[in-house]
KEKOLMI-734739 format. One record per residue: x, y, z of N, C-alpha, C in turn; residue number from 1. Coordinates in nm, 4 decimals. Example, Ala and Ser with C-alpha at 12.3 -4.5 7.8 and 13.67 -1.06 7.14 Angstrom:
2
+----------+----------+----------+----------+----------+----------+----------+----------+----------+------+
|      nc1 |      nc2 |      nc3 |     cac1 |     cac2 |     cac3 |      cc1 |      cc2 |      cc3 | resi |
+----------+----------+----------+----------+----------+----------+----------+----------+----------+------+
|   1.3190 |  -0.5690 |   0.7800 |   1.2300 |  -0.4500 |   0.7800 |   1.3200 |  -0.3300 |   0.7800 |    1 |
|   1.2850 |  -0.2250 |   0.7080 |   1.3670 |  -0.1060 |   0.7140 |   1.2900 |   0.0030 |   0.7870 |    2 |
+----------+----------+----------+----------+----------+----------+----------+----------+----------+------+
This chain:
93
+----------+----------+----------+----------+----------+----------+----------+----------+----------+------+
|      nc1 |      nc2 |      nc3 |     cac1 |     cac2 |     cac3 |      cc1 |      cc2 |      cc3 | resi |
+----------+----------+----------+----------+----------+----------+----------+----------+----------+------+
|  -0.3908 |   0.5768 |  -0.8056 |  -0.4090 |   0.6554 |  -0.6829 |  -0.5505 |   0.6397 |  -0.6269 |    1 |
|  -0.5469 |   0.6239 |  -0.5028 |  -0.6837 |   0.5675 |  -0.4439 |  -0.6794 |   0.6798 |  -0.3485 |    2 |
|  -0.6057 |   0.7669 |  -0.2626 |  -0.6432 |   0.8857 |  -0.1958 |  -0.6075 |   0.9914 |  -0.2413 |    3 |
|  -0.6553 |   1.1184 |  -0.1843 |  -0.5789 |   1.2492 |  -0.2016 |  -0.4828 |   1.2779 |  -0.1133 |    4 |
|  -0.4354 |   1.2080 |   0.0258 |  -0.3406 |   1.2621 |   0.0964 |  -0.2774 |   1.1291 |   0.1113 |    5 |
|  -0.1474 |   1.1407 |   0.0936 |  -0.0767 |   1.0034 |   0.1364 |  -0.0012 |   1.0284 |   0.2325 |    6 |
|  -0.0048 |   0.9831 |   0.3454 |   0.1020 |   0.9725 |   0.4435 |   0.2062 |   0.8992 |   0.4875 |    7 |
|   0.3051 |   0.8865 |   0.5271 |   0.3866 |   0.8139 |   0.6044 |   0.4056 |   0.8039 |   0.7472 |    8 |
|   0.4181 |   0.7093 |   0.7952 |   0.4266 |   0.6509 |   0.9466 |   0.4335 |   0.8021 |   1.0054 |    9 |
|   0.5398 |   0.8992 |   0.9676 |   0.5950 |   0.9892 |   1.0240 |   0.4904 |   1.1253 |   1.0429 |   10 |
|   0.4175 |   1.0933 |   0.9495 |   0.3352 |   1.2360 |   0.9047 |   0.1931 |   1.1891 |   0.9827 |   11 |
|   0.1249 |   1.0738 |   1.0040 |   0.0513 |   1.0013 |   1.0278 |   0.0357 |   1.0365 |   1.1794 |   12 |
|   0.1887 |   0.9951 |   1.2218 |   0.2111 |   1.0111 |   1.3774 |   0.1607 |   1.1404 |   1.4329 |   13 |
|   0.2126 |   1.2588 |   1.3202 |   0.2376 |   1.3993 |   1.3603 |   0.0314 |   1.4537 |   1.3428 |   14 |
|  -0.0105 |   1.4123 |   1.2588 |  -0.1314 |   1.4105 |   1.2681 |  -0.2269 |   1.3546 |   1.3785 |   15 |
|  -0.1744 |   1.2182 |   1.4385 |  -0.2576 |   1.1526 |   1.5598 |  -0.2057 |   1.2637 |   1.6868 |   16 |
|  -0.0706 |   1.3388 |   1.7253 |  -0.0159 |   1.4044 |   1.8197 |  -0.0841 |   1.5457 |   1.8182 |   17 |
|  -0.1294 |   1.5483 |   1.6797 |  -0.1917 |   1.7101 |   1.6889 |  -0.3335 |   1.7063 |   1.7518 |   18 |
|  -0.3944 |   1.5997 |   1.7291 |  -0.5026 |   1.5562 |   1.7767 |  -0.5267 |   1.5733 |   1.9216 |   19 |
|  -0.3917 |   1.5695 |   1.9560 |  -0.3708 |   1.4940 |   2.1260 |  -0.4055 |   1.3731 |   2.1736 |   20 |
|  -0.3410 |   1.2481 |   2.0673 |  -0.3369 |   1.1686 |   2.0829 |  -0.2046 |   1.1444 |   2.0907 |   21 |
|  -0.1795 |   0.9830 |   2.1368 |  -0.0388 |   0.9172 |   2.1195 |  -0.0393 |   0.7587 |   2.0211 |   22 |
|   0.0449 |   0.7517 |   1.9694 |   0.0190 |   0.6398 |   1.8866 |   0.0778 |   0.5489 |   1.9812 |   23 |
|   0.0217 |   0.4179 |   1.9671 |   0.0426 |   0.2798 |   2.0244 |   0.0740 |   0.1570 |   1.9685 |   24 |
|   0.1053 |   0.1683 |   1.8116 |   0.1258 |   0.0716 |   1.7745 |   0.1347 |   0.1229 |   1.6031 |   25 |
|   0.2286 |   0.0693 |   1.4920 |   0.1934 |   0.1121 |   1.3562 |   0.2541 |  -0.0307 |   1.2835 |   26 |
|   0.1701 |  -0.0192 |   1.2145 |   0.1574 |  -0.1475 |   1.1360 |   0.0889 |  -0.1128 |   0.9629 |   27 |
|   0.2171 |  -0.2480 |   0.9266 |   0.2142 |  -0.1646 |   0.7593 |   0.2132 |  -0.3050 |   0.7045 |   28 |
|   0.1395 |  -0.2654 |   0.5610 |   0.0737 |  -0.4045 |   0.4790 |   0.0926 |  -0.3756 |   0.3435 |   29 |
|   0.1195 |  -0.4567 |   0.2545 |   0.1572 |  -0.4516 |   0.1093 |   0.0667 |  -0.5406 |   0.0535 |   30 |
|  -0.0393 |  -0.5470 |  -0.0297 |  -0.1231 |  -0.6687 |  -0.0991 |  -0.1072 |  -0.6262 |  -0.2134 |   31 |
|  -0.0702 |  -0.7838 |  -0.2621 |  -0.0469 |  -0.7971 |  -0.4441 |  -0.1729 |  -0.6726 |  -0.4861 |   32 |
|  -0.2609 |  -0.7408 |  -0.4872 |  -0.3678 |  -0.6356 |  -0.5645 |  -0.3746 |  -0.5225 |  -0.6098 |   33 |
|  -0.3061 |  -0.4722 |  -0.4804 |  -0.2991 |  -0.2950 |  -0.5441 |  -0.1932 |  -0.2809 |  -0.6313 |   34 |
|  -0.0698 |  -0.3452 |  -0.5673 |   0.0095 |  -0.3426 |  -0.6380 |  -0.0158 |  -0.3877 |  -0.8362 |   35 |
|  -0.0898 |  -0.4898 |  -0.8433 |  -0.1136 |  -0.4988 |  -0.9736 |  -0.2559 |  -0.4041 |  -1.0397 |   36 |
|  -0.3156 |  -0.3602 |  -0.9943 |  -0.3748 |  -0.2479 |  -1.0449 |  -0.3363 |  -0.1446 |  -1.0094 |   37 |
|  -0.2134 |  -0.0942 |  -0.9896 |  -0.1130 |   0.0249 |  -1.0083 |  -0.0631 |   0.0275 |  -1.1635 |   38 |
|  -0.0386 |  -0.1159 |  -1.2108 |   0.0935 |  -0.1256 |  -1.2943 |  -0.0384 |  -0.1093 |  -1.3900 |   39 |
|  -0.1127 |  -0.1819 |  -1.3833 |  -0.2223 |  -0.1786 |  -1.4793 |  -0.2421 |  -0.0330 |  -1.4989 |   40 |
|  -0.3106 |   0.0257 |  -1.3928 |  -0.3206 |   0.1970 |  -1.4510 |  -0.2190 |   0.3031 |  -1.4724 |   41 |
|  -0.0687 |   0.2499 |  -1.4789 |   0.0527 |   0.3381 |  -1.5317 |   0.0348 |   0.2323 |  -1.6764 |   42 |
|   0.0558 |   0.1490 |  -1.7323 |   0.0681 |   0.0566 |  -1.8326 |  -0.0813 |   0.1384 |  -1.9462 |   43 |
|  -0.1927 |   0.1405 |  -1.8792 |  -0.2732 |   0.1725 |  -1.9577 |  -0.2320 |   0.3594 |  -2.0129 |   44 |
|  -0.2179 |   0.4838 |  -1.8749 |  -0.1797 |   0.5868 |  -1.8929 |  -0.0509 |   0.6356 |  -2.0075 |   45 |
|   0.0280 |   0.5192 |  -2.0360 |   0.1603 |   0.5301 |  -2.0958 |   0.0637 |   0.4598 |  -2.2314 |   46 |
|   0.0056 |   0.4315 |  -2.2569 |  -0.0783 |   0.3973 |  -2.4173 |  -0.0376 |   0.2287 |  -2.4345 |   47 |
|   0.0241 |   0.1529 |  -2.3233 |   0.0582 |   0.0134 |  -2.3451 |  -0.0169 |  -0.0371 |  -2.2884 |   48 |
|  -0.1927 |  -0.0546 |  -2.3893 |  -0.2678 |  -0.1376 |  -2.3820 |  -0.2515 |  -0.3071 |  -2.3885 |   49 |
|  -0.1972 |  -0.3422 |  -2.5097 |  -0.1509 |  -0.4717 |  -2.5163 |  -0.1174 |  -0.5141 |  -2.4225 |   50 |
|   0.0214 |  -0.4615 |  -2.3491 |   0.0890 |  -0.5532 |  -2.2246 |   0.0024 |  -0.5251 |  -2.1532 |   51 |
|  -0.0912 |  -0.4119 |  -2.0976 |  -0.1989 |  -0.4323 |  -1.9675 |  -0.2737 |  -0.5360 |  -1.9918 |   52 |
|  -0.3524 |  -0.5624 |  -2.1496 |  -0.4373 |  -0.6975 |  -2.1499 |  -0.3512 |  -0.8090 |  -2.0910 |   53 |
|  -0.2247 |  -0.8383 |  -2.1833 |  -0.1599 |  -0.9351 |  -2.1386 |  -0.1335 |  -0.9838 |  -1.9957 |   54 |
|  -0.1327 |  -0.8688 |  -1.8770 |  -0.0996 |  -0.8772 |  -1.7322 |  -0.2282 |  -0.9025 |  -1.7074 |   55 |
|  -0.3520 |  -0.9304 |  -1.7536 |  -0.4561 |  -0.9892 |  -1.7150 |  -0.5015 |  -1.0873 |  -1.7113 |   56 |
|  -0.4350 |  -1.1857 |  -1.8162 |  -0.4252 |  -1.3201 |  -1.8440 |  -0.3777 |  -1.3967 |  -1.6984 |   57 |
|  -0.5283 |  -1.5142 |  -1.6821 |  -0.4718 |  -1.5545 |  -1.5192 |  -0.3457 |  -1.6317 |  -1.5088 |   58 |
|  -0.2637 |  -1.6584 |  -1.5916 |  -0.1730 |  -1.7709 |  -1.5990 |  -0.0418 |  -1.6484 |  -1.5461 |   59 |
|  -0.0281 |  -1.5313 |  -1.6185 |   0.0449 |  -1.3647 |  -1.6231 |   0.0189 |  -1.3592 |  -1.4663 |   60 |
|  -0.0973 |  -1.2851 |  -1.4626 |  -0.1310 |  -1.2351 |  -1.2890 |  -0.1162 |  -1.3761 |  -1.2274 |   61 |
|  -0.1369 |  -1.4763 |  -1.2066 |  -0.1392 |  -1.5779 |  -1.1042 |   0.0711 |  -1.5577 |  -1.1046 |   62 |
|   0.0821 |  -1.5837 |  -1.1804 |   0.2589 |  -1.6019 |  -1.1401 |   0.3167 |  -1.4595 |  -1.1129 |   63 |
|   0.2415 |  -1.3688 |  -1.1468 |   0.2880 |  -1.2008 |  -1.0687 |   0.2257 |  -1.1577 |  -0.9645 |   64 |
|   0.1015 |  -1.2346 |  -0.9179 |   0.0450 |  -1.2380 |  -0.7754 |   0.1450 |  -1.3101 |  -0.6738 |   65 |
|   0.1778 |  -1.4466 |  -0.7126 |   0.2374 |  -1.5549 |  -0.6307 |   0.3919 |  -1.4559 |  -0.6226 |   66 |
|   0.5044 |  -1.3758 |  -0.6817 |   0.5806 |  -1.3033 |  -0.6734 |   0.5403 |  -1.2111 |  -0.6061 |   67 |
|   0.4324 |  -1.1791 |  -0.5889 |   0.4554 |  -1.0499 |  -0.4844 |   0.3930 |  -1.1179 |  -0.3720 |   68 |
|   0.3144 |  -1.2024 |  -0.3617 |   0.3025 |  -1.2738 |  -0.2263 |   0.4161 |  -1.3373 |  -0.1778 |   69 |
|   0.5121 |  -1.3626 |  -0.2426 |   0.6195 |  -1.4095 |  -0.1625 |   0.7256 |  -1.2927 |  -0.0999 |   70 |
|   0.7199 |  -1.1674 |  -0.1726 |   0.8254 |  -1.0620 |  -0.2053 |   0.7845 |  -0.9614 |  -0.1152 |   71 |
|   0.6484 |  -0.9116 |  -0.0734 |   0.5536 |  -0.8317 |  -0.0346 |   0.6041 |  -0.8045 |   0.1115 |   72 |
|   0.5923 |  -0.9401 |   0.1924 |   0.6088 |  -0.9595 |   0.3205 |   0.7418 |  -0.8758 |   0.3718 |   73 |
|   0.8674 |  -0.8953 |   0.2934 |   0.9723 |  -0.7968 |   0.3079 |   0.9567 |  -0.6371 |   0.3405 |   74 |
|   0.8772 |  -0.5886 |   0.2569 |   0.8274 |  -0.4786 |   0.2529 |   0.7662 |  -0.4567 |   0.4212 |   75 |
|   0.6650 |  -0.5273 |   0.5052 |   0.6304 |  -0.4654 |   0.6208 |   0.7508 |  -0.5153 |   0.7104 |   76 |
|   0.8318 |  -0.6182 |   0.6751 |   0.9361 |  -0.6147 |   0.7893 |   1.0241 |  -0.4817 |   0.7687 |   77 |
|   1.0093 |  -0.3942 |   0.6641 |   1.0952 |  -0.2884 |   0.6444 |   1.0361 |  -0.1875 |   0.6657 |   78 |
|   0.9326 |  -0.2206 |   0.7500 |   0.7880 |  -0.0702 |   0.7400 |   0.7796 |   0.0003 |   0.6211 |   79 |
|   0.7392 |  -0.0721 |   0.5094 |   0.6950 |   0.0075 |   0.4115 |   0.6036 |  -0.0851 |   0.3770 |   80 |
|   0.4770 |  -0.0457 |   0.2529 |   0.3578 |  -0.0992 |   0.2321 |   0.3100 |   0.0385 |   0.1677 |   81 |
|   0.1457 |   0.0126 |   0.1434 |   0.0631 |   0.1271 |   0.0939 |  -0.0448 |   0.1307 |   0.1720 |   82 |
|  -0.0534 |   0.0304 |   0.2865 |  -0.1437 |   0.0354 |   0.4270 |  -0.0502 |   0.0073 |   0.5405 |   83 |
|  -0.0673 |   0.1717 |   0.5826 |  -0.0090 |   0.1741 |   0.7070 |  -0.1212 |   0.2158 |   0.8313 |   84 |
|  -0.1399 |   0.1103 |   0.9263 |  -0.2772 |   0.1525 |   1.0348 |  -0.1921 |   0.1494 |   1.1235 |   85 |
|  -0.2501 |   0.2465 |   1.2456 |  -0.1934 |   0.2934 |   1.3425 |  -0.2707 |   0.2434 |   1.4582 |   86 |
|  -0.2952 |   0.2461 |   1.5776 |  -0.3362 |   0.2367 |   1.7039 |  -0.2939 |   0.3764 |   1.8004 |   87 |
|  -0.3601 |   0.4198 |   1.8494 |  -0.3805 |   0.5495 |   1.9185 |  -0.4971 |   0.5274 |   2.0049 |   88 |
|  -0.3735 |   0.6531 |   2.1224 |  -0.4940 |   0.6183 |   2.2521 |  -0.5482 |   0.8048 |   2.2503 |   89 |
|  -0.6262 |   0.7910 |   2.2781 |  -0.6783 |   0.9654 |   2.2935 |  -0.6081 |   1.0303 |   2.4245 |   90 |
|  -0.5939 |   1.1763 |   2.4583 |  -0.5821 |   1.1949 |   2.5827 |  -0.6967 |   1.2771 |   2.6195 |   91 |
|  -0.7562 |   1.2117 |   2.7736 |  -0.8076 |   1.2747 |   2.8496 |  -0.8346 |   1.3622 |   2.8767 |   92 |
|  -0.9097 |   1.5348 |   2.8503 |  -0.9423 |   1.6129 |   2.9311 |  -0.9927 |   1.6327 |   3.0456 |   93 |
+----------+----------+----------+----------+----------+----------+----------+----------+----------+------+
């Protein structure tokens, strides 16, 4: 976990509207990276040190990087990811 508030597109939106803004655009991104230092810090939390060393080995991560770089991309055609940025226009007083 890298924030304290996680949002979704939906909650995100409702936050830029309270603002009195309007959103203009949302766009969502998935990178291996986080994804493999997720597994790493559930793998270590669950006491399975061994397999976390092992997922560190570059030969391990290079062929579980190259899988989620190929796999990942699915994910923002489905609007999902763990970076979702928005575009918003302010309104005028």
């Amino acid at each position: 976990p890298r924030h304290l508030a996680q949002f979704t597109p939906r909650t995100l939106g409702g936050v830029v509207e309270r603002a009195g803004g309007t959103v203009l655009w949302c766009w969502h991104q998935a990178k291996p990276r986080y994804y493999l230092r997720s597994v790493d810090y559930m793998l270590r939390d669950r006491g399975w040190i061994r397999l976390a060393r092992l997922m560190k080995r570059p030969l391990i991560r290079g062929l579980l990087k190259l899988i989620l770089e190929i796999t990942l991309p699915l994910g923002s055609l489905a609007r999902r990811g763990e970076v979702i940025r928005v575009g918003a226009k302010r309104a005028w007083t």
